[in-house]
C-alpha positions in Angstrom: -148.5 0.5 71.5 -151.9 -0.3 73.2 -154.4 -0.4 71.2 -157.3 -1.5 73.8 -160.3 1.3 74.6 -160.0 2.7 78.0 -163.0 2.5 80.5 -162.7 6.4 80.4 -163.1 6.6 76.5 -166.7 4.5 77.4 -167.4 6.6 80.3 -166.6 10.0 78.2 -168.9 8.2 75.3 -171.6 7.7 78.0 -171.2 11.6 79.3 -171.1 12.9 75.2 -174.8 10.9 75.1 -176.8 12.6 78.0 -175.8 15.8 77.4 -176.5 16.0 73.8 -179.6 14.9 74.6 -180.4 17.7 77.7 -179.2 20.3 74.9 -181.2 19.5 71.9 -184.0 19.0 74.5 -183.5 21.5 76.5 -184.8 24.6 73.6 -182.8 26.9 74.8 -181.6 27.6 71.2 -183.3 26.4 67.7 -182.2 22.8 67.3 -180.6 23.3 64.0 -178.5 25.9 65.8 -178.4 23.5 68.2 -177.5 20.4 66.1 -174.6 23.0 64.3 -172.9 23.9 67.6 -172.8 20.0 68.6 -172.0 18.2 65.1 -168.0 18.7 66.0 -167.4 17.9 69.1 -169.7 14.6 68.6 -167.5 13.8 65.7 -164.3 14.2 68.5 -166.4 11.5 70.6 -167.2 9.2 67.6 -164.0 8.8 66.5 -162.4 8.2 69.5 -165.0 5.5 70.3 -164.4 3.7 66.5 -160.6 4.0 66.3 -160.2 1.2 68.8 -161.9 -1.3 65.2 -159.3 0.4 63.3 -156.3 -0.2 65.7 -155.3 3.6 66.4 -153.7 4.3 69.6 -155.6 4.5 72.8 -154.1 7.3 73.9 -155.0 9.1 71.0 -158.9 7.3 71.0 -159.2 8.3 74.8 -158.0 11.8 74.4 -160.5 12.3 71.1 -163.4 11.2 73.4 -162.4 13.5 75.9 -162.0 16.7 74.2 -165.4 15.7 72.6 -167.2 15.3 75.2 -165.8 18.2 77.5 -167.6 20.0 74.8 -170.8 18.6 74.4 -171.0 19.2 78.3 -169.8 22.6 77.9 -172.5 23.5 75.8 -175.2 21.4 77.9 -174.5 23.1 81.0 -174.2 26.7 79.0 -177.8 25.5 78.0 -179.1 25.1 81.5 -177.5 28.3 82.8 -179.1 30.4 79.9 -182.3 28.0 80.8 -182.5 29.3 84.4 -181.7 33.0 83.4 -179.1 35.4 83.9 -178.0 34.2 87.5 -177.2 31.2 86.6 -173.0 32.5 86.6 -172.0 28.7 88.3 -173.1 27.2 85.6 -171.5 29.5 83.0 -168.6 29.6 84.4 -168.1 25.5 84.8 -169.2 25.4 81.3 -166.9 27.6 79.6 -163.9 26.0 81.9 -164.9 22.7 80.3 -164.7 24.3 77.0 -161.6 25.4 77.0 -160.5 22.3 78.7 -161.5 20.5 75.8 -159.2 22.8 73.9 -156.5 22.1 76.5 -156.1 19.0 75.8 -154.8 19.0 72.5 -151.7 20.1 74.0 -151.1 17.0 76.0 -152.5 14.9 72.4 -149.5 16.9 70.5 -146.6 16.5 72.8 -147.6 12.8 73.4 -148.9 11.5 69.9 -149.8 9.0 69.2 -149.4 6.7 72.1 -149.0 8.7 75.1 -149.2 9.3 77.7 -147.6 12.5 76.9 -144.8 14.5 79.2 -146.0 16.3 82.9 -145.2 19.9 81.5 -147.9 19.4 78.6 -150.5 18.3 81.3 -149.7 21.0 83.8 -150.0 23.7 81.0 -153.6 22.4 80.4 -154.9 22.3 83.5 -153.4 26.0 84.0 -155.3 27.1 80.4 -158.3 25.5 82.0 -158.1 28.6 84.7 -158.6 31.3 82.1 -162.3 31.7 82.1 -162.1 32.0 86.1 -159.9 35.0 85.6 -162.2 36.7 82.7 -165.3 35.5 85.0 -163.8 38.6 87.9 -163.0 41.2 85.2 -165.6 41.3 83.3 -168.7 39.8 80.5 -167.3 37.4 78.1 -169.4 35.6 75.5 -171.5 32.3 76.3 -169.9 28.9 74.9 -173.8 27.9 73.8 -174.2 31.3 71.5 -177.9 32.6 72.0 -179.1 35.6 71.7 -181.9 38.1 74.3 -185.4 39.4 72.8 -183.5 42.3 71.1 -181.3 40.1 69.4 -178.0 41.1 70.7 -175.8 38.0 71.6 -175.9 37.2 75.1 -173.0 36.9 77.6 -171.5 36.2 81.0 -172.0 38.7 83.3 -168.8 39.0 85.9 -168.5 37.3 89.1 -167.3 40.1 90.9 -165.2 42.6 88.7 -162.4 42.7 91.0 -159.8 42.6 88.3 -159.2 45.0 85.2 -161.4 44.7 82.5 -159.0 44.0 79.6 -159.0 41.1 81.4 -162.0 39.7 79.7 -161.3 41.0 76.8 -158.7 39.0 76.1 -160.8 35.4 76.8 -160.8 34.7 73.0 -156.7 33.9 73.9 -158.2 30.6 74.5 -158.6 29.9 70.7 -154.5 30.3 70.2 -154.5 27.0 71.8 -154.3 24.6 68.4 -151.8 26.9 67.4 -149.6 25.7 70.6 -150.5 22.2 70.1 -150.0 22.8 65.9 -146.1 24.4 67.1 -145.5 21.6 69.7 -146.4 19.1 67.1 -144.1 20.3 64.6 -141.3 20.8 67.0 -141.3 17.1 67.3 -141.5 16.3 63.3 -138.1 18.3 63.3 -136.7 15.9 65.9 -138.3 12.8 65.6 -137.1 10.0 64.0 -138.8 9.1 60.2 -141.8 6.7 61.6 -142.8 9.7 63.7 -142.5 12.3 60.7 -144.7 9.6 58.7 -147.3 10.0 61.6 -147.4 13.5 62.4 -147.7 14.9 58.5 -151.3 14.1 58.1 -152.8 15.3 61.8 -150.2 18.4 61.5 -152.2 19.6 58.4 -155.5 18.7 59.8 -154.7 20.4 63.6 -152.3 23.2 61.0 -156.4 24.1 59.1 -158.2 23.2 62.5 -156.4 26.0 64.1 -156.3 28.8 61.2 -160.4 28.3 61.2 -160.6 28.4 64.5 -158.7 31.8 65.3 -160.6 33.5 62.0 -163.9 32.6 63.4 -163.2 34.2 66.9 -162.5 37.5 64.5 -164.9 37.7 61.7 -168.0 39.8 61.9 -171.1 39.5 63.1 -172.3 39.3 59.2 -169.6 36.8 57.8 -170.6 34.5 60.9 -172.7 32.3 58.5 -169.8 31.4 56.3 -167.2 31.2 59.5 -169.3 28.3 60.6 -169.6 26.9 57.5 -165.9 26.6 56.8 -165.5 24.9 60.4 -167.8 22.4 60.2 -166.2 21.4 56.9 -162.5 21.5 57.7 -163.2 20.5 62.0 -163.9 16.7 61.1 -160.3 16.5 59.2 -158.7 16.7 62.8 -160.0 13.8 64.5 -159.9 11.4 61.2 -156.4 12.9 60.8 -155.3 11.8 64.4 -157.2 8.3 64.0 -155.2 7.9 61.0 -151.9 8.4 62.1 -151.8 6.4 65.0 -152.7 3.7 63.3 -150.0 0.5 63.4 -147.3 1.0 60.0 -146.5 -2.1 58.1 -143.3 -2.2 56.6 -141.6 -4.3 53.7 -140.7 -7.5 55.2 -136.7 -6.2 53.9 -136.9 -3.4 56.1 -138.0 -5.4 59.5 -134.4 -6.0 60.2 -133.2 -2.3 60.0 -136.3 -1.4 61.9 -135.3 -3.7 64.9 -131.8 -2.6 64.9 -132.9 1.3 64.8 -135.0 0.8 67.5 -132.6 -1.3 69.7 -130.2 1.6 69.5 -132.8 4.1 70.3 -133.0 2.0 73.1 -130.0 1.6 74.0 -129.6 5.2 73.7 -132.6 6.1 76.3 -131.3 3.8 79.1 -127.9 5.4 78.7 -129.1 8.8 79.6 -130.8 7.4 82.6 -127.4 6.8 84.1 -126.2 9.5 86.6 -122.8 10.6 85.5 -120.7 8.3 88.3 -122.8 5.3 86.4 -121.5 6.4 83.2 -117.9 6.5 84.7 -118.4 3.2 85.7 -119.2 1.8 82.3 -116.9 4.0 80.3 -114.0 1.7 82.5 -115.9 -0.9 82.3 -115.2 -1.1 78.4 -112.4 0.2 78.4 -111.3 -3.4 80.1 -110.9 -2.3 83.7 -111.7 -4.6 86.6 -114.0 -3.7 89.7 -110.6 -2.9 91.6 -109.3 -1.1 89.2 -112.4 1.0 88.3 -112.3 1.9 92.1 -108.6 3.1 92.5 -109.2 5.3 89.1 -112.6 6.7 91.0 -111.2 6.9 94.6 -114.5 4.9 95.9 -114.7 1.5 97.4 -115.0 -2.1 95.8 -118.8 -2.0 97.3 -119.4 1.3 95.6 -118.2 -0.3 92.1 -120.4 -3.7 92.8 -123.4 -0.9 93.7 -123.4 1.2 90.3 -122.8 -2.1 87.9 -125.8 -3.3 89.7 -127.9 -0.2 89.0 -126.1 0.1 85.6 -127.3 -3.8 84.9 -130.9 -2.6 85.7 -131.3 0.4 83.9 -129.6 -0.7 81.0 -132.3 -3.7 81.0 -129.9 -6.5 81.2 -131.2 -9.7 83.1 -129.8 -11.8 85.3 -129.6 -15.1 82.9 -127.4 -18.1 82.5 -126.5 -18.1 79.2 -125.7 -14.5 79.7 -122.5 -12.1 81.0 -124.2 -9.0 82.0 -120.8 -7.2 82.1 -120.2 -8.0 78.3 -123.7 -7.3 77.8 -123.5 -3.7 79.4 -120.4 -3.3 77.9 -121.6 -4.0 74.2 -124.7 -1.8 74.7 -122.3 1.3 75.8 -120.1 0.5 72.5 -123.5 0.3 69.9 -124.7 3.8 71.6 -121.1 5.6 71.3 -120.8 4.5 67.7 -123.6 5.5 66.2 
């Protein structure tokens, strides 16, 4: 599990830095609004930049500065657009595509905690969750990421790009704030099915992302006049998340009695992945194989040629990780890997 920073965790760190600064200087809103609105997601960035010193994951640490930072420059550039005035819609729009590609990415971080990198499908739902404010942007207004509010009071908002597409479109921008929930049900989709170091990890982020999520989705719907004690409750239960997520991807260390049985688990997990990355005619192969057949033989049982067997025992050899070695028959070797996986 590498545990090294990333250059993109320092780069994200670097990002997180100016743009705080351009928002808290910029006056757009009071700075303790300002400071309010920023403590989280700087939090996100600070962890991720001190879970290296505590060996957590660098997936984990990378991801935690991005999110963070994807937020700080969220709000930044909301601060510039509301600085500029009302047609400043390029700048809303990139900043409320950042915001909720900071939220994206805690579906990636769940399917792919704690070490990565995480599977193609969780990435390529992120990236489409990121187009969500483009759509609202052509139906209709939909709030500001940076909340601030016009010289009557009332809370601005995006105007539309063009409103070329139904309205109930933009209504339904606050969808955006389901997404812990999807990263909360991915997560515990995988503590069902993952083995019991993995169940160890996930309990503690679960019930941080699990709280995360819940105060999220009740701040998007409380009232204007329970907004006070909506932030509140975030700012107190937001920091679990990251701190969670640092915690559990930390290294485990077991009782020197159960090293052994740890080794042995994770051989035959192994063993187990390489065997499903043999097509079905390799698996053929090495199901004769064991069962004592020569190369010949294996070919008159599969109607194929001797070079056809001497091809798959190859690829067989490969995929099942067995090296060409001296002291070693990679036949047997194959052969006793097969056995292990099948009798489990």
């Amino acid at each position: 599990m590498q545990r090294h920073p990333s250059p993109l965790t320092f780069v994200g760190g670097a990002v997180a830095l100016l743009t705080t600064t351009w928002t808290v200087a910029s006056g757009v809103v009071p700075v303790a609004d300002a400071v309010t609105a920023l403590l989280v997601p700087a939090l996100f960035v600070i962890a991720g930049l001190l879970g290296p010193l505590w060996r957590a994951a660098s997936f984990t640490c990378a991801l935690l500065v991005g999110i963070g930072s994807l937020h700080l420059s969220a709000l930044a550039l909301s601060a510039l657009a509301l600085h500029e005035g009302p047609g400043s819609v390029v700048w809303h729009v990139t900043s409320q595509v950042l915001f909720v590609g900071g939220l994206a990415l805690l579906l990636p971080l769940a399917a792919g905690y704690p070490a990565g990198p995480g599977p193609r499908w969780a990435w390529i739902l992120a990236a489409a969750a990121s187009l969500v404010p483009v759509v609202t942007a052509f139906a209709g207004p939909t709030p500001t990421v940076l909340s601030a509010t016009d010289a009557t009071g009332a809370m601005l908002q995006l105007g539309p790009i063009a409103a070329v597409l139904p309205a109930e479109l933009a209504a339904g921008a606050g969808v955006v704030f389901l997404m812990p929930a999807v990263a909360m049900g991915i997560a515990v989709v995988r503590l069902v099915r993952g083995d019991r170091e993995l169940r160890g990890r996930l309990t503690l982020p679960l019930g941080a992302l699990g709280a995360f999520a819940v105060v999220l989705m009740l701040g998007s719907i409380v009232p204007a006049s329970a907004a006070g004690a909506g932030t509140a409750l975030f700012l107190v239960s937001a920091p679990l998340l990251p701190v969670g997520l640092i915690a559990g991807s930390r290294p485990t260390t077991l009782h020197p009695a159960d090293l052994e049985a740890h080794r042995r688990l994770r051989a035959h997990e192994a063993s187990d992945d390489r065997l499903e990355a043999l097509s079905p005619r390799e698996r053929q192969v090495l199901e004769l194989m064991a069962d004592g057949h020569s190369n010949p033989a294996i070919g008159r049982a599969l109607h194929i040629s001797l070079s056809a067997v001497e091809k798959h025992a190859t690829s067989i050899f490969g995929k099942l990780g067995v090296a060409r070695e001296a002291d070693t028959h990679r036949r047997v070797a194959a052969v006793v890997a097969y056995l292990r996986a099948v009798r489990r």
